[in-house]
N, C-alpha and C positions, 0 to 999 in steps of 0.2 A: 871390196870382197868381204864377204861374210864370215864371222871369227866365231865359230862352234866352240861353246863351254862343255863339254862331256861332264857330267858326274862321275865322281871315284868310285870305283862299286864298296860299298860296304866292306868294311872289316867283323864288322860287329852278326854273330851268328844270330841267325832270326829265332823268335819265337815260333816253338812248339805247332801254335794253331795256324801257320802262316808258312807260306811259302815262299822262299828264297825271291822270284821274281816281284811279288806283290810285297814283299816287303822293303826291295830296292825301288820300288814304285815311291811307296810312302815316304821312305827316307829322302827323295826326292822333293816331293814336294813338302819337307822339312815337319811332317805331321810327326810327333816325340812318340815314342813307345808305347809310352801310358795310355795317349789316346787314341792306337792304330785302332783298338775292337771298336771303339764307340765309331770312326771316323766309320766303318766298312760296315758295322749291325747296330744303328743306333736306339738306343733305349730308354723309352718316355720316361721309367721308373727312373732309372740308373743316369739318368744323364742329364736329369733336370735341376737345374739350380732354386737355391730355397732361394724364394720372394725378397724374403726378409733381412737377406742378404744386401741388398740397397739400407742405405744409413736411413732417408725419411721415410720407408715404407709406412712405419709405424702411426708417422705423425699425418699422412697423407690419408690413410684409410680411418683414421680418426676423425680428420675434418670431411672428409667425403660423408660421412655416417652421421655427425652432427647434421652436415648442410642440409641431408637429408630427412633428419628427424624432426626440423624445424621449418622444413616446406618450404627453403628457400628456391630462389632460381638460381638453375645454374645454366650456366653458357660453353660451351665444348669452341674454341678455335683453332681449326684445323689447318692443312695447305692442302693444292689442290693438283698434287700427283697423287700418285698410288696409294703410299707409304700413308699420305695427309688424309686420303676419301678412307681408308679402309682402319684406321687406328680411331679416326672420328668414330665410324659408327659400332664397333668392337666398345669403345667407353661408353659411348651413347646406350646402345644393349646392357652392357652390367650395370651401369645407373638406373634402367629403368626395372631390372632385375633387383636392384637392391631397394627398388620403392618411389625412387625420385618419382615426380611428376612433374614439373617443370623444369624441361632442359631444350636447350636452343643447338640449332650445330649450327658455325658460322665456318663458312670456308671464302677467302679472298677471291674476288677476280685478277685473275695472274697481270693484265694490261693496266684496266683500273687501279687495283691497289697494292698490287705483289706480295712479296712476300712477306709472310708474319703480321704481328700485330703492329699498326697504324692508331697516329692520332685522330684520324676522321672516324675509326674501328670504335677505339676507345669512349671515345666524346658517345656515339651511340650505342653502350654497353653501360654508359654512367645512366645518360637521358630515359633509357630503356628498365631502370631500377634493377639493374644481374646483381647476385649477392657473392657469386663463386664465377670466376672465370679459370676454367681449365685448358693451357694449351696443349695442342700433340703435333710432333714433327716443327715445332717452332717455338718460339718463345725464348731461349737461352740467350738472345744478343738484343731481347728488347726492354734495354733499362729504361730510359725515359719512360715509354710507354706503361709498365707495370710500374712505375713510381706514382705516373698520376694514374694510378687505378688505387694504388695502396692509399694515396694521401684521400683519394675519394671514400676510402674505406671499404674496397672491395677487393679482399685478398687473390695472388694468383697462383696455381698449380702449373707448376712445368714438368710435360710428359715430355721429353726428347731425347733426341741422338747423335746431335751434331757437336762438333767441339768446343770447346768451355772458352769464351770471350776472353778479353783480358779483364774487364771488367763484369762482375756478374748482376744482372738487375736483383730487386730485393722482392723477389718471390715468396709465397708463406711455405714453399717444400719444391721440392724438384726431385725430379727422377730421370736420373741422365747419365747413363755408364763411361761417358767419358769425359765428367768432370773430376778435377783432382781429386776432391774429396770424398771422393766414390770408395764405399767397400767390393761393389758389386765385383766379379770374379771375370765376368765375362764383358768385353766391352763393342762387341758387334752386332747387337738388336738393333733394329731399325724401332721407329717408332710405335707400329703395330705391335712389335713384339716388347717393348718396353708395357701397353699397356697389357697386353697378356701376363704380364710378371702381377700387373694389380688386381688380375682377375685370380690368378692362382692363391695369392696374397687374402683376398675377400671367401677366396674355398677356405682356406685354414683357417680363416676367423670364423666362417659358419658355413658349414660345409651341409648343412640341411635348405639352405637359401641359395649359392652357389654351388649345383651340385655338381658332379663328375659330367655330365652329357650339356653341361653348359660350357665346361670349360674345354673339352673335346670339341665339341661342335665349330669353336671359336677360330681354331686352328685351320681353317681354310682360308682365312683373309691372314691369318699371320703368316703361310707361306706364298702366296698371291705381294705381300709388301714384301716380304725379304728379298724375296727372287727381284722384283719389281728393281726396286733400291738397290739392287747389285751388293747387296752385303754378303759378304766371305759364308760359305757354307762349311763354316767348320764348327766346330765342340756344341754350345748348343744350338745355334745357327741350324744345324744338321738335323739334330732332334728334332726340331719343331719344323721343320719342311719335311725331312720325311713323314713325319708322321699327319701333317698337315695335305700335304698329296691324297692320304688315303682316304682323309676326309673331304679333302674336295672333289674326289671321282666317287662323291654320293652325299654331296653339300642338301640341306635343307634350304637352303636359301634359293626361293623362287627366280628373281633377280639373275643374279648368276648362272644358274639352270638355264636361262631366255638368250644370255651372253655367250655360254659357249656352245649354246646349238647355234645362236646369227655365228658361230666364230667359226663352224664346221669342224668343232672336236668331238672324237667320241669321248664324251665324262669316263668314260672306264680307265682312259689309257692316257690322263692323264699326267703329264710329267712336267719338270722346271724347264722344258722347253717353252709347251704351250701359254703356261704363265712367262714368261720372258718375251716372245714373238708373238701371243696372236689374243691372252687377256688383257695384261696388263696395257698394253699399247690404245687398246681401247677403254679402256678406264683413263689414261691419261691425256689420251685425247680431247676430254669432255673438257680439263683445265687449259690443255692449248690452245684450242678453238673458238669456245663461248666461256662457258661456267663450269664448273667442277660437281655442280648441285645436280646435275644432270646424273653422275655418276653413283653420288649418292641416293638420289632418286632411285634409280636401277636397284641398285644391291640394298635396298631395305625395301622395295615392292612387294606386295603379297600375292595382287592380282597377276595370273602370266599372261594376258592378255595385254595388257598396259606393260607389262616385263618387257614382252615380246617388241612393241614398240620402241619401247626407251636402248632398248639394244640395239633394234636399226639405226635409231638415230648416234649412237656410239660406234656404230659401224662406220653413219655416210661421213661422219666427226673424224674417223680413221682416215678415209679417204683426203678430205678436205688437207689435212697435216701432213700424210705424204706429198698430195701438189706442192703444199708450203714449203715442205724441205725439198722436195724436187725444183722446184722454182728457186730455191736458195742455194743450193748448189749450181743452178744454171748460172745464176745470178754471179755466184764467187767467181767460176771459169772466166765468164768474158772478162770482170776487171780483172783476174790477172793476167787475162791476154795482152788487154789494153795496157795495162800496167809493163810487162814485160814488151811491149810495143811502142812506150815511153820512154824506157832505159834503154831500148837500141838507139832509138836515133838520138838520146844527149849521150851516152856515154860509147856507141857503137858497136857491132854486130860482136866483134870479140868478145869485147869483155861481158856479155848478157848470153853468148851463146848456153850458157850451161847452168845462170843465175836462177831461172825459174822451172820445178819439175811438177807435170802436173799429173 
């Protein structure tokens, strides 16, 4: 039988701007005082955290800015969900904003090589002469692998967001809010929105080269990865989806554009539904099925003709992964039939009457 936790109603009188009901809402779901306004009217100015708030920002957009003044190559390693296709091409855009000309985006095949950086990866980033390998959504749990990159002498940037190893590889910087050694304030960015913190980070160092409508315009794929990657939509989590929604109900991005009409949205009325149900799924499709290049492909098209295509094909990719999981659930049902049709007859109809619920 079912055991209901009722909330205590509040003792504490609500604020002024706020209503008795919507503030035992809040309290509920344990949002603190301080941040009911931001949670309920969030505001880009007000509620954005400085960049430079991470310990290496400083030292990361230094070596970005050398690597770039000396014409080196640089290499972006991505993964190849959402969070992996849309933080690749967010850094790939402001590197080539900031000048770079040679940069590579490498994303794994999820069956072939899985996830993160590999030594087959590696070996072909030495052989291939990269002089900067930067990772996004990966990289914090690949020590080997950044060791023989460093002993090769090719330093690594880690963009991430997943939790701090016991051991850390010996990266030349990392940016990662939920390493211990993190000042950063806020520790729920997914990886796209970690690199949007370098984009804001490269406005305040030169805000005539990264201007205001670059760093706006960016925010469609930073709410497309968050939503994607199920990260908590609070403090600034919040900021950057809302305000990332209004930019993506009027995205410049052709790609996109081609995706949500194969998706049957209208762009106006978009919300963190349609990214949670009906983008993102096909964006992540393109890594569960074949390759994830496919998705990247899309979202940096120019031509909508060619858009137009690469979106069916992330479409028929949708379909294909539904079978798969519909087949994998068929699949689980019969063995535990079979399964719970094994423990009748060794151990007998009693004792299994009630052992398996499906």
């Amino acid at each position: 039988m079912a055991t209901w936790d009722i909330k205590k109603k509040s003792t504490q009188p609500e604020p002024a701007t706020l209503s008795q009901i919507i503030f035992q809402l809040l309290k509920n779901r344990d949002i603190p005082e301080a941040d009911m306004l931001s949670f309920l009217s969030p505001s880009y100015d007000r509620d954005s955290v400085d960049s430079f708030l991470f310990s290496q920002m400083h030292i990361i957009c230094e070596k970005i800015t050398e690597t770039i003044k000396e014409k080196q190559h640089i290499v972006i390693h991505g993964d190849y969900d959402a969070d992996g296709v849309c933080s690749s091409i967010l850094l790939c855009e402001l590197l080539q904003k900031l000048g770079a000309e040679q940069i590579d985006i490498f994303l794994p095949h999820r069956d072939k090589e899985g996830y993160g950086l590999n030594m087959n990866t590696v070996h072909q980033f030495i052989e291939q002469k990269k002089e900067l390998v930067i990772t996004v959504d990966c990289g914090s749990t690949s020590v080997e692998e950044i060791a023989l990159l460093k002993q090769q002498g090719i330093p690594t940037i880690v963009l991430d967001h997943h939790h701090e190893p016991e051991k850390l590889p010996e990266f030349y910087a990392a940016l990662n809010p939920h390493f211990s050694s993190e000042s950063y304030p806020f520790k729920h960015l997914c990886s796209t929105g970690v690199v949007f913190k370098l984009i804001q980070a490269f406005r305040k160092k030169d805000p005539k080269l990264i201007d205001e409508a670059f760093e706006k315009w960016s925010l469609d794929l930073v709410a497309i990865a968050t939503v994607a990657d199920c990260m908590e939509l609070v403090g600034e989590n919040r900021t950057l989806v809302s305000y990332g929604l209004t930019v993506l109900q009027k995205t410049q991005r052709i790609g996109l554009r081609a995706l949500i009409i194969e998706s049957a949205i209208v762009q106006e009325s978009i919300d963190t539904y349609h990214i949670g149900f009906m983008i993102a799924p096909r964006i992540n499709a393109a890594g569960r099925m074949e390759h994830a290049n496919t998705a990247i492909a899309l979202l940096m098209e120019k031509d909508f003709i060619t858009a137009q295509q690469l979106a069916k094909e992330l479409h028929g990719l949708l379909g294909l992964s539904d079978l798969s999981q519909g087949n994998w659930f068929l699949n689980t049902i019969v063995r535990l039939l079979l399964l719970e049709q094994v423990l009748k007859d060794t151990l007998g109809q009693e004792e299994v009457s009630h052992s398996i619920i499906l």
